[in-house]
N, C-alpha and C positions, 0 to 999 in steps of 0.2 A: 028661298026660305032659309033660317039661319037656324040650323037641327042644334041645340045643343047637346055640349058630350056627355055621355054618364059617365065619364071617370069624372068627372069635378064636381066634386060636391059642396053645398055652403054652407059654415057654422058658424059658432059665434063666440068673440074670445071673452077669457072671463069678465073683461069688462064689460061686455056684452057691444063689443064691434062688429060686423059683418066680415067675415071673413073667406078663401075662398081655396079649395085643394083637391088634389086630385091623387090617383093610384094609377102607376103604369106597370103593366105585364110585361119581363125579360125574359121569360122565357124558363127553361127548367135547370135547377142546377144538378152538371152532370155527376158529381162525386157525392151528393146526397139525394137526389130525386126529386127535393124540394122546388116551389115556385123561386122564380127571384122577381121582387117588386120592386117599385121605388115611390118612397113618399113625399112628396112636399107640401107645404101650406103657408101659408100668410100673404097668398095674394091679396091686394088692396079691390082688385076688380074679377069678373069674370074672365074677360078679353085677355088678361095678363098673365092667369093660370093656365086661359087656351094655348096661348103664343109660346107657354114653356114647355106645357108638353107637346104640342106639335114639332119643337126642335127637340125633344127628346127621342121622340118616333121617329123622326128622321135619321138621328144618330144611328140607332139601334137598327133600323134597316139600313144602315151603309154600313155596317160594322165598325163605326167612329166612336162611340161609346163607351169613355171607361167608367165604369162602377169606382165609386169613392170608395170603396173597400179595397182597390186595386192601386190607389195610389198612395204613395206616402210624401210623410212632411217632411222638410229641412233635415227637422231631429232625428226622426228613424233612421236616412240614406245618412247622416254623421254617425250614427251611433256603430251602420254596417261597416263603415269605411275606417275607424277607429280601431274597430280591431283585427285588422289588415296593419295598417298603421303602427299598432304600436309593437310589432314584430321589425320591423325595418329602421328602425329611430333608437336612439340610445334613451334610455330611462329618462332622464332632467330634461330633454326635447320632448319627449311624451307628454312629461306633465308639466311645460309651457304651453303646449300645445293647446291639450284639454280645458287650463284652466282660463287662455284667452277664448278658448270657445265657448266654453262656460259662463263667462262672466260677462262676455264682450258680443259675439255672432249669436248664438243658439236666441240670446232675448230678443233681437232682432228678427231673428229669420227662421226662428225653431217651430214656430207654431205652424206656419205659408206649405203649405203644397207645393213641392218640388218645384209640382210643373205649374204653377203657378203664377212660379216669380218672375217679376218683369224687372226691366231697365230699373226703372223708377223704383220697386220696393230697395234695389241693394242701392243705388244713389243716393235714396234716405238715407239707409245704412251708414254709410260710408259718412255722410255730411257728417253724422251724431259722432262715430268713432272720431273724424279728425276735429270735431270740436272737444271730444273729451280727452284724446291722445294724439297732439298733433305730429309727433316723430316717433310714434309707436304703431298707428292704425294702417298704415301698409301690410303689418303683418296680420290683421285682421283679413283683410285681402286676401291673401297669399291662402290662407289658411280656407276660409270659404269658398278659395276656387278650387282647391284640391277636392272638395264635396261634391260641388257642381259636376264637375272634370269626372268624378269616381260615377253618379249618377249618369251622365254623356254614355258612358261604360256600359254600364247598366239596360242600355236605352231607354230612359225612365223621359230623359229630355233630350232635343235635338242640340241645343246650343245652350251657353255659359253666361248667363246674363250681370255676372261681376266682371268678365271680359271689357263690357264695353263703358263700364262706370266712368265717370270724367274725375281724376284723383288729385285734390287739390292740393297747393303746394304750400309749405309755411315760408312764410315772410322772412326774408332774411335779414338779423338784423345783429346788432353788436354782440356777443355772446358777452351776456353779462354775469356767468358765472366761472369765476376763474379754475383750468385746468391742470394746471399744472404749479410746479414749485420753480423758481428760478434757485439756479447753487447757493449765493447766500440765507435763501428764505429756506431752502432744504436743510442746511446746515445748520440752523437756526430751531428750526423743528426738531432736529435730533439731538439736539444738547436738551428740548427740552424734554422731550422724549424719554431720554436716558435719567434726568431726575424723578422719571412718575411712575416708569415701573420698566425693571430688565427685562422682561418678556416683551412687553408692548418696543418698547425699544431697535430690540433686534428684528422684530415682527418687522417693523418700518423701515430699519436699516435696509434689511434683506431685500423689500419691498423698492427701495428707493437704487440701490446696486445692484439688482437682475433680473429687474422689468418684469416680476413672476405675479400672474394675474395671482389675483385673492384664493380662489381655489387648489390653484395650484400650490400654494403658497401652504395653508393650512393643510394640505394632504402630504405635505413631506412626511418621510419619514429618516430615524438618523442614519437610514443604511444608504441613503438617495444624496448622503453629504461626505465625500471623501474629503478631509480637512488636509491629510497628506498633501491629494494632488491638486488641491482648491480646486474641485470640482462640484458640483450641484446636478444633478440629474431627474430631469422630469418623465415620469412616468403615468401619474393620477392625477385625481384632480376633484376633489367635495364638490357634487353637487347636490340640487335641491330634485328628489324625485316625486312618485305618486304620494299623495297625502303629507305633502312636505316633508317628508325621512331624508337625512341625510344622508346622500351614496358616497361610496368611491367609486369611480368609474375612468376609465382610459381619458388621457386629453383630451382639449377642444377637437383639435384635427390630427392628422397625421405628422404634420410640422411640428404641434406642436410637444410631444415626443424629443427630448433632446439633452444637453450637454451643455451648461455654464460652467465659464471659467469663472471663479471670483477670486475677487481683487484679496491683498492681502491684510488689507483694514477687514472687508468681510467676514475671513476665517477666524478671526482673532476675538472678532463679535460673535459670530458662534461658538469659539472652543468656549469663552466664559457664561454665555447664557448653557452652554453643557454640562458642565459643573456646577450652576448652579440648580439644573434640573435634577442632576447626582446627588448632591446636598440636600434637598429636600424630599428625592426617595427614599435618601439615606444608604445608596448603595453605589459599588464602586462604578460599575460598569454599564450602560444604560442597553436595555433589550434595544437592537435592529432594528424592532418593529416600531418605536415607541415614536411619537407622532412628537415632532420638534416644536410644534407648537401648540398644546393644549388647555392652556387657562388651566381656572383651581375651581376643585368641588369641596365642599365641605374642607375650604385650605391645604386642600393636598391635591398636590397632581394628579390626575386621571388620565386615561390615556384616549380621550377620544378628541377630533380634531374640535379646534379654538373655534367659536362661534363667530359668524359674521355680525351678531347683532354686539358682541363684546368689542369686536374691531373697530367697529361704527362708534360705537362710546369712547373708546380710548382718541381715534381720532379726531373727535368734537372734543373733547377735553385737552388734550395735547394742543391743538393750534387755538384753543381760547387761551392756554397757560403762555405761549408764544408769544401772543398778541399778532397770530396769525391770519389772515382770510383762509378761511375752511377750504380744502378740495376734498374731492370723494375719495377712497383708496384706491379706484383705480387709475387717478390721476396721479398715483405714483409708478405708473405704468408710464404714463407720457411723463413723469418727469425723468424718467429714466430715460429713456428715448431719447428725449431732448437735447440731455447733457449728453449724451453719445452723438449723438450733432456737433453741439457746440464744442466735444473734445475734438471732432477731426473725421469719427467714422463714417463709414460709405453705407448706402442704403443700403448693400448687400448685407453688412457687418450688422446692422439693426433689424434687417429679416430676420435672420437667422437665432441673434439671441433672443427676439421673441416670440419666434415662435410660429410664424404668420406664414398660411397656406402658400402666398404668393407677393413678389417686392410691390404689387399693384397694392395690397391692401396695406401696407408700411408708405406705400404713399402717399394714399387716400388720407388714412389717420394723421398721420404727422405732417402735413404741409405748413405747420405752422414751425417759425423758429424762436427760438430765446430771444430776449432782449440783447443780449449778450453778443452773440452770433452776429443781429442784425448788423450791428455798430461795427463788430468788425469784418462783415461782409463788405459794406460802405468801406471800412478807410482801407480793405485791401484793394477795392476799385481806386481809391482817390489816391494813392501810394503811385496804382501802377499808370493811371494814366499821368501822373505828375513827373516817373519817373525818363 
């Protein structure tokens, strides 16, 4: 005979459908005395609401049972691990951090129960990030294993299920947006440079003779510039922190910390954008502290470092007045590099002045040569086998 249970009982939904739910006993909770229950509803059948609490009662006498009030989602175990996190990371890495989780992970994978998530929920993931960012979504990756990885910790989950994602690759194809400047086209750029504005000027010169990232670049300040002993010294470096604030903060790495020599067209470029900074303070001598590069407020100088979004303009304006193809600013990074190539120097000699943790990553980046270079790589081949 088939006893039915009196925990399941049958109602009706507002539409007026047959519906079908039950109430299970867990037992007493020990920090308040109270019952602990568990409810559910909207079975389609009776048999369906039997079958769910009968694996419930099972749980609960083999003590397999966690109560949903015991687990948490994605977002909670990010939010615990975050502020571990943001003690150990420099400021402008925190808030990369946050806001590719923000933007990118959390809409995915914030609402899922930890221990929830399978193979498949972060594979979806991962497809949508490398269709929206195909040479950015690894860090997506990176960043949602560190949760995972912190919950494993935690023992909230046994295993890592962005571990075993399949991470697709982008298609390799011509890079159709050009990187760098060749010597005649750099030199070309800075004559025109030089007729749009002094500041903009040296900003690119600087930029194109000592490979100094953007950051770097704008956090000089004039005590960081010995014109004596043509020296430049990097010590900080603008970045972008929490709520987009502009920081100072210590270099990328530890490398990068260092000592350019510059050329003696460079120093000549700066001693007169320095008098012209003097000229416009109106004073002899310019403060140590005063930021070599700061754009105009209300047409006077200020002393706070030069906007990347005013660099970005001058840029697009300077190579339309050229009759240039645009590169980004920091492709005056690699045109620096390049021509430090094609002058003669050795990968050590291009580590060093810019900065790079290791000659691996001065490889990795630069494997590309000049025009220039290549032509005469070839005729020093065809020289010496002819000779």
């Amino acid at each position: 005979m088939n006893i039915k249970s009196k925990n399941i009982k049958e109602y009706l939904t507002a539409s007026g459908k047959k519906r079908f739910k039950f109430i299970a006993y867990l037992g007493q909770d020990e920090s308040t005395g109270k019952p602990i229950q568990v409810r559910k509803q909207g079975y389609k059948s009776y048999e369906d609401a039997k079958k769910d609490l009968l694996k419930l009662k099972n749980q609960i006498s083999t003590g397999t049972y966690a109560p949903r009030e015991k687990r948490f989602k994605f977002k909670k175990v990010y939010d615990d691990w975050k502020n571990i996190y943001i003690d150990t990371v420099k400021e402008s890495t925190y808030a990369t951090t946050e806001r590719i989780m923000k933007q990118h992970v959390l809409p995915e994978l914030g609402e899922l129960y930890i221990d929830t998530i399978k193979i498949i929920n972060c594979q979806e993931a991962v497809n949508k990030w490398f269709k929206e960012a195909p040479k950015s979504y690894r860090k997506y990756i990176r960043y949602a294993n560190q949760v995972f990885n912190y919950a494993i910790r935690l023992e909230l989950i046994e295993t890592n299920p962005m571990e075993k994602v399949f991470r697709p690759k982008v298609r390799e194809e011509r890079e159709s947006t050009k990187l760098f400047y060749e010597k005649n086209e750099l030199l070309k750029y800075l004559r025109f440079a030089k007729e749009f504005r002094q500041e903009a000027y040296t900003l690119f010169y600087t930029f194109a003779y000592t490979g100094l990232r953007c950051g770097e670049a704008i956090g000089l300040e004039w005590k960081d510039i010995n014109l004596q002993k043509r020296t430049l010294t990097v010590d900080r470096t603008v970045s972008t922190g929490i709520n987009n604030r502009k920081i100072l903060q210590t270099p990328k790495t530890y490398n990068s910390s260092r000592k350019i020599t510059l050329t003696p067209e460079t120093v000549k470029v700066l001693e007169n954008w320095k008098r012209e900074q003097q000229r416009a303070l109106k004073i002899i001598n310019l403060n140590n502290n005063q930021f070599v590069f700061n754009g105009f407020v209300n047409n006077m100088f200020a002393n706070v470092p030069l906007s990347t979004t005013t660099i970005d303009r001058w840029n697009c304006t300077i190579a339309k007045k050229a009759g240039l193809e645009h590169i980004k600013v920091h492709g005056f990074r690699h045109t620096h590099a390049s021509l430090l190539f094609a002058s003669g120097a050795s990968m050590q000699d291009v580590k060093e002045r810019l900065g790079h943790a290791s000659i691996t990553t001065t490889m990795n980046v630069y494997t590309h040569l000049t025009n220039q270079q290549k032509e005469q790589t070839i005729a020093d081949f065809s020289s010496y086998m002819e000779s």
